[in-house]
N, C-alpha and C positions, 0 to 999 in steps of 0.2 A: 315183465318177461326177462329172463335171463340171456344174454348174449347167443345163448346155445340151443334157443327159443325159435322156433315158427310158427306161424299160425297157418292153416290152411283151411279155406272153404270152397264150396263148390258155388256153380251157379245157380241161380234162380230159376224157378218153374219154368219149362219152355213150351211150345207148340206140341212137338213130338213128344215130351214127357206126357204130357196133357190125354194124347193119343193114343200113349203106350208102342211106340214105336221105336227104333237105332235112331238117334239124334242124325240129322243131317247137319253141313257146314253152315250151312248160316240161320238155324233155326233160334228164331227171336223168342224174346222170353214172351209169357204172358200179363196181362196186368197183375194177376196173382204174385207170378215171379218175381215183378218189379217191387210190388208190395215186401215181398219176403225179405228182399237185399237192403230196403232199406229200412226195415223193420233189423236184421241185421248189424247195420251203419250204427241206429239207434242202440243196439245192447254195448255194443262196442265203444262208441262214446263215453254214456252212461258208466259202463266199467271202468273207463281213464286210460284203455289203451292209446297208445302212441306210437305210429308204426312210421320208422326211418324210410322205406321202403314199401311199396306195392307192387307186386309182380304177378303180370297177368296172362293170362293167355288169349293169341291174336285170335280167338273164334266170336263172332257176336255174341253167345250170349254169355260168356265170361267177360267182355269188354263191356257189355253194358250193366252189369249186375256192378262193374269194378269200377263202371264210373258214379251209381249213384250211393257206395259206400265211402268213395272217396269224397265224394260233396258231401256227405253227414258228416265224413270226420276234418273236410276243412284240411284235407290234401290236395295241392294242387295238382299234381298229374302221379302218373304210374306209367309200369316201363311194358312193353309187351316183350315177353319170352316165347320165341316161335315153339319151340320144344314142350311145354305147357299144354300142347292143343291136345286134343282126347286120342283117345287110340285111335288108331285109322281102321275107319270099318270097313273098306271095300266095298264087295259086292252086297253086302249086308246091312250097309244103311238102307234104312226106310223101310226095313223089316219090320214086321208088328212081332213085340213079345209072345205072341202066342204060338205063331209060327216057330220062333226060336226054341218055344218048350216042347217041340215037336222032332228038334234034331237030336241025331243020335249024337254027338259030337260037343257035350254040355257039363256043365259044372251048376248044380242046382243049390244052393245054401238052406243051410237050414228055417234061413227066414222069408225063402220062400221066392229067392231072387234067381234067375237063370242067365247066365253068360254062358257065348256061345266059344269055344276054344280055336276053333278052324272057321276059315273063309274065305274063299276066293278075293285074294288082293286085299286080304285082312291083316294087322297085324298082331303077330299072336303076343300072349302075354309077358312071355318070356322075352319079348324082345320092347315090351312095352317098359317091362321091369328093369331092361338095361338099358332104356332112355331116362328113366326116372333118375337110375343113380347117374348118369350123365348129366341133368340137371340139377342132382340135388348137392353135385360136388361141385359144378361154374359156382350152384349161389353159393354154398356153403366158401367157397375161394371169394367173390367178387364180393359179397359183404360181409364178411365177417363182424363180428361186435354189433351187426344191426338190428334193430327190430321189423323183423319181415312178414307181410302177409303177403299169402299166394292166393291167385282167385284162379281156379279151374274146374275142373270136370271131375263124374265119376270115378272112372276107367284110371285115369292118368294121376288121379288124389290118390288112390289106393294104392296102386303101386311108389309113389312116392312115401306114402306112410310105410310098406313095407321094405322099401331103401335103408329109412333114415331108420328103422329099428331094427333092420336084418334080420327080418323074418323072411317066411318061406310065403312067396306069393299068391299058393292056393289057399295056404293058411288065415290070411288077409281075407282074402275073397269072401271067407266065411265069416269072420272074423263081427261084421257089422256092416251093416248096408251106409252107407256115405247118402244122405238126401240131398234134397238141394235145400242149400244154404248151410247144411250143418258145417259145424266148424271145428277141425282135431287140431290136438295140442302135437308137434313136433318138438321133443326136448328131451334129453341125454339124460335130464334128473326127472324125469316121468315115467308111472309103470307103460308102457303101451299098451297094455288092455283098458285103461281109462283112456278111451280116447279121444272123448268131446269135451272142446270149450260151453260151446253152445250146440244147441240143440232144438229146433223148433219141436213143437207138440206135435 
C-alpha cells in the first residue's frame, strides 16, 4: 500500500442483519459473521498486507470482527475510534427493512437497497457525511505515512468512502452496496469507482 492507502471494511454478519432489521448497539455477530472476518484475516495475510495500525469502531460487532482479524494477522491490539460507530438510528433502530420500504421519506438504489433519510433522533446523512470528513482528516493528521485499516460499519464506511474521494453522498449510496466484510481501497492513485479490495461471493 502506498502511504496515501487505507483499507476499510465493514463488520461481519450480525443478528439483526440476519433478521433484516436497523442494526441495534450491541448486536453480536453470528457464527456466519465470525466465520466471514476471519476468513477475511486469512485473504489479507495470504496477500502480505501489513497494517501500522487498526482502527476500529467502539460497537460490538465491529470490535469483535477487529479482534479476530487482528489474531490472523498477528496484531497485537487496535485503537477504538468513538466517531467510527454507525449512524445514529434513533427512533428507527430495530426497524425491520420492510417497514422501511414502506416510508415515503426513502432513497431506494438500484440494487435494490433502501435507506431511510429522516427519523426521529436519527442522524441524517448529511451530517453523517460531516463526521466522516471529521474522522477521515484526525486519521489522515494522526498517522500519516501508516498503513491503516479501519473496521466499521455500513452507513459510516460509506460516507467515509465519499469523504476521502469527494463525491456527492447520494451518489455513493448508489454507488455499491458495502456487505459485510467487504473491503474498499481508500487511495489518491485509485479510480473510486473500483472500489473493492476483497469481496466475498
Amino acid at each position: 500500500m502506498n502511504e496515501d492507502t487505507f483499507h476499510l471494511t465493514r463488520h461481519g454478519e450480525t443478528v439483526n442483519n440476519l433478521t433484516k432489521v436497523l442494526n441495534t448497539l450491541e448486536d453480536p455477530l453470528t457464527e456466519f459473521g465470525k466465520h466471514q472476518a476471519l476468513e477475511l484475516g486469512v485473504k489479507l495475510k495470504e496477500s502480505g498486507f501489513i497494517y501500522d495500525v487498526v482502527l476500529v469502531s467502539p460497537l460490538l460487532r465491529a470490535q469483535d470482527t477487529a479482534k479476530i482479524i487482528t489474531s490472523e494477522l498477528g496484531i497485537g491490539s487496535y485503537e477504538t475510534i468513538a466517531d467510527l460507530r454507525e449512524r445514529e438510528f434513533g427512533n428507527m433502530a430495530g426497524v425491520s427493512y420492510d417497514e422501511i420500504s414502506k416510508m415515503e421519506d426513502i432513497l431506494v438504489t438500484p440494487g435494490g437497497i433502501t435507506y431511510f433519510l429522516s427519523g426521529e433522533n436519527a442522524e441524517t446523512f448529511q451530517e453523517l457525511f460531516e463526521r466522516a470528513q471529521r474522522v477521515l482528516k484526525d486519521i489522515q493528521e494522526n498517522y500519516q505515512g501508516k498503513k491503516v485499516l479501519i473496521v466499521a460499519h455500513g452507513d459510516i464506511g460509506k460516507m467515509l468512502y465519499a469523504a476521502f474521494y469527494e463525491r456527492d453522498w447520494k451518489e455513493v449510496l448508489q454507488l455499491f452496496h458495502f456487505r459485510n466484510t467487504d473491503t474498499i481501497v481508500l487511495s489518491k492513485s485509485f479510480n473510486y469507482k473500483d472500489v473493492f479490495l476483497f469481496r466475498e461471493a
